[in-house]
Structures are given as C-alpha cells and as structure tokens.
C-alpha positions, 0 to 999 in steps of 0.5 A: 334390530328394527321392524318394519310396519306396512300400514293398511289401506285406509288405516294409515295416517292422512287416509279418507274415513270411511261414511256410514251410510246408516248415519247418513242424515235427511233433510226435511224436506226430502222426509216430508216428500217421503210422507204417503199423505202429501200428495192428498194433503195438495189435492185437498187445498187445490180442489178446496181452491178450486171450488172456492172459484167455481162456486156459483151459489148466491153469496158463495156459500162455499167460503161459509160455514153452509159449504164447509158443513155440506162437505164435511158430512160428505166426507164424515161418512166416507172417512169414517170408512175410508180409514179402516180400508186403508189400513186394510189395503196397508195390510196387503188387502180389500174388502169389496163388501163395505158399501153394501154391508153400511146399507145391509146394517142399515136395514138389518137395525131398522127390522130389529126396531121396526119389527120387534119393537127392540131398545134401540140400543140393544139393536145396535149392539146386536148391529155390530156382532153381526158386523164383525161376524161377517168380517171375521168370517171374511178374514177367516175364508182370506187366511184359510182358503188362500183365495184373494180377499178380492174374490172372497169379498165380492162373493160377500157383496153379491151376498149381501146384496141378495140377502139385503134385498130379498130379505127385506122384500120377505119381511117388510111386505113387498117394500125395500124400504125400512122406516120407523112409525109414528110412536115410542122406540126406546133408546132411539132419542138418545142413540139419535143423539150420539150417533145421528145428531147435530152440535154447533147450530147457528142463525148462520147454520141451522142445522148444525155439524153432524155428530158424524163428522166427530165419529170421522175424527176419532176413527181418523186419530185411533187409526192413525195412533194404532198404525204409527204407535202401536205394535199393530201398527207394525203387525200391519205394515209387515204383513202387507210388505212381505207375509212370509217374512213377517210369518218367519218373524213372529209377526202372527199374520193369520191373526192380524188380517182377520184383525183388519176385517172385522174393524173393516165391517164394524165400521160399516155397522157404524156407517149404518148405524149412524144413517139410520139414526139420522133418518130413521129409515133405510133403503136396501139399495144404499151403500152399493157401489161406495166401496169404491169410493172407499178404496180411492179414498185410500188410493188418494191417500197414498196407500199402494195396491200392493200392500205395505205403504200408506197412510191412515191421515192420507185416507181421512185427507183423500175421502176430505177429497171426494166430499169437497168433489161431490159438493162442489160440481153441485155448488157450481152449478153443474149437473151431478154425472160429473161427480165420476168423471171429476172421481176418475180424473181426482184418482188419475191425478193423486196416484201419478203425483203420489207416485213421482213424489214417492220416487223423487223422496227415494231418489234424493236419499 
C-alpha cells in the first residue's frame, strides 16, 4: 500500500534557493563610500589643489617645503585636538571648554615656572593632573547630573575664561601675558625639545617641522588603533549609538565617557604644553573660540552630531583641512577675515558631501 508525499514549498526539487542576506557580499567600491573619512580625504586633495592654483607667493612657495611646513604646523596644533573631541562627539558628546582650557594650561605652566621657579618638567606634570581633573570633573557632572555636556562645558569655558584671565590679572601684577625671564629654568631646554622643538631643518627650511606635527601624528594613530582595535573602541561606538542599549549590555557607559573627557582635557594640556615651549609665554586670551575649529574638524571628518559615526582619520584629514584653509587665503594674498567665511563654506560643503556619501553607500547595500 503506497504513500503519498506532498513536497513543501521551496523543498522540492528544481525550487529557487532562498539567499541569506547575511552573506550577501559588498563590493569595494560600495565599502569604501561607507568610510566616514572619504569625504575629508576629497576635501583635502581639492582645497590642497586649490590653493596650489591661487598661490600668489613668489616662487610659489605653496608646492614648497616653506608651504607644506606652514600648514602642517597649522593643522598639528588643531589635530592634535581635533582627535580627542572626535572620538568624544563618537561617544555621543561635546566639550565647549577645549579652546580656553589649551590657553588657561598655557598660563597655568608658565606661573608655575615663572613664579616659583619650578623644574619645568614637574611643571608640566603638575599641567596635565590639572587637566585631567577638570575633565573628570566635566564627564562626572555629564553622567551625574544628566545635563547636556553642551551646558556643562559651556559653564566650564566661562569658568575657565574668568579664572584665566582674572587669575592671571591678580598674580602677574596687572598683566594678561605670562613670559619667562632672562636666566636659568631647569627642565626647560629639554622639555623645549620634545615638546616645542624643530627637526629636518635645511638651506630650503630654516626653521625645520615642528616636533608638534610628530605629536599630531601619534594622537592621530593611537586614536585611531584605540577606536578600530581596542574594545574601547567599541565601548565608544556604543554609547554614542544608543546608551541604554549599550548600558543593558555590559558596556559601563558611565565610565567610558568620563573616559573621553579626561583624554579630551589632557590634550589641551598638550596643546598648552607644547605653545608654551615653543614661545616661552603665554596670553590669557588664546585658545578662545578654537573649540570650534575643533569640533569642524570632527564635522569634516565625518563624525555625526548625534553620536555614534566617525572617523579619528576624518578628523586628523579635516583639521589637515583648516591649516591648508588658514595658510592658503594668506598665500594667496588675500586679507585673513576670509578664514571664516572660507571656514563656513568648508564645513557647509563636507556635511553635504559626507552626508550623500553616507546614503548613497546605504542605498547601494
């Protein structure tokens, strides 16, 4: 007596198999558009390209080792920040408070020298303590209060401001401005060297390449081995993306964004460290207003302002981005105001493309 078998559908024979969608694979091209940093790695080479045809210098220095010399240090000094606030925009978050506080270290080392007479390197050591308090003490209030590190870092900023300022009026006799006198500092020769030296100098280049643009480098790498290596790097991701998913999930948010403030501050420290240095004085008025050249930095880049997307390579390529903007308008003989409006149209620009980019790559998936 025979049996009969009805097939089921899709099992029988001659059927369509059904594609995973998990292992569908993507082309290169498509995985290279999903890159944050490709729309700053195009502005680079266009504004580069740009300024190489505007260069109204004599010889066009631009295409020289004097041009590349110029920005590099220019952007040295705003990647070395620009890093640190990326990952800290990654992580779902700002800090209104770094451009003050590069100069307010500035002056807080210059007192310890100038004033006690202090080993400059112990100066320094006491410089980035004082940093990374303040950071902590900024990622705390975030996490503790619930308040928006927007508001908390702009209570910091004013703060700092007042304190940088005022401070500085109380202590150095009526001045703003903190320099070193004529005679022996302990420490300062060498730590001039690593910190505010040159390297590479030629008949071409007198003054060499900044040791400032080696610091920018290895910011650049450790942020970017920590973001795509590390489970940090992770913890990052993750709590800019979703906090309470990531909370649910092990990931101890609380601790990684207090984290992310305290590298934030200490490489302001190193900003101030290093201006110091090199100039051997220090005004209570610099580093205002560059927080925002930080955070375009990070913008350009392609870190999103919501958190959770980003690229520490974007940023390093998009503060390359603003020194090639601030030295090129004045090697093209053009007057300096134009830095902000060329700013604005650089950071108007980038978000557009990195945003089509970014939707195209989803799109093409």
């Amino acid at each position: 007596m025979g049996s009969s078998q009805t097939a089921e559908p899709g099992v029988g024979e001659g059927a369509a198999p059904t594609r995973d969608e998990r292992l569908t694979t993507t082309s290169r091209l498509v995985s290279a558009l999903r890159r944050p940093e490709l729309g700053s790695l195009l502005g680079a080479i266009v504004i580069f390209i740009f300024f190489a045809f505007t260069d109204a210098s004599s010889n066009h220095l631009w295409l020289h080792q004097t041009g590349v010399a110029a920005w590099s240090q220019q952007a040295a000094f705003f990647g070395i920040m620009s890093v640190p606030v990326a990952l800290l925009m990654i992580g779902g978050e700002f800090d209104l408070s770094t451009g003050v506080l590069t100069g307010a270290s500035a002056i807080f080392l210059g007192l310890l020298v100038g004033k006690t007479g202090m080993n400059v390197w112990l100066a320094i050591l006491l410089t980035f303590l004082a940093t990374a308090a303040i950071g902590a003490l900024n990622g705390l209030l975030v996490v503790r209060t619930r308040l928006p590190s927007f508001i908390v870092t702009l209570a910091t900023f004013f703060v700092l401001r007042g304190v940088s300022v005022g401070g500085v009026l109380l202590l150095n006799n009526g001045s703003t401005s903190v320099s070193l006198a004529a005679g022996p500092h302990p420490g300062l020769s060498s730590a001039k060297d690593i910190f505010g030296g040159s390297l590479l100098a030629s008949a071409s280049l007198p003054n060499g390449y900044q040791t400032a643009i080696l610091w920018f480098l290895g910011a650049t790498m450790i942020g970017a081995w920590v973001l795509a290596r590390t489970q940090f790097g992770n913890w990052v991701y993750a709590v800019g993306g979703d906090p309470d998913a990531a909370r649910n999930s092990g990931v101890p948010v609380a601790r990684t964004k207090v984290s992310l403030f305290i590298a934030t501050s200490m490489a302001a420290g190193l900003v101030g460290v290093i201006s110091f240095t090199q100039a051997s004085s220090a005004v209570s008025e610099q580093g205002v207003g560059y927080e925002f050249y930080y955070i375009i930095a990070a913008v350009v880049g392609g870190c999103l302002l919501n958190g959770g997307y980003g690229s520490v390579i974007g940023a390093a390529l998009g503060a390359c981005v603003i020194g090639m903007a601030f030295e090129g308008v004045i090697y093209s003989g053009w007057d300096s105001a134009w830095n902000f409006a060329f700013l604005g149209g650089i950071l108007f620009v980038a978000v557009g493309l990195n945003t089509l980019i970014y939707r195209r790559a989803m799109r093409a998936r």
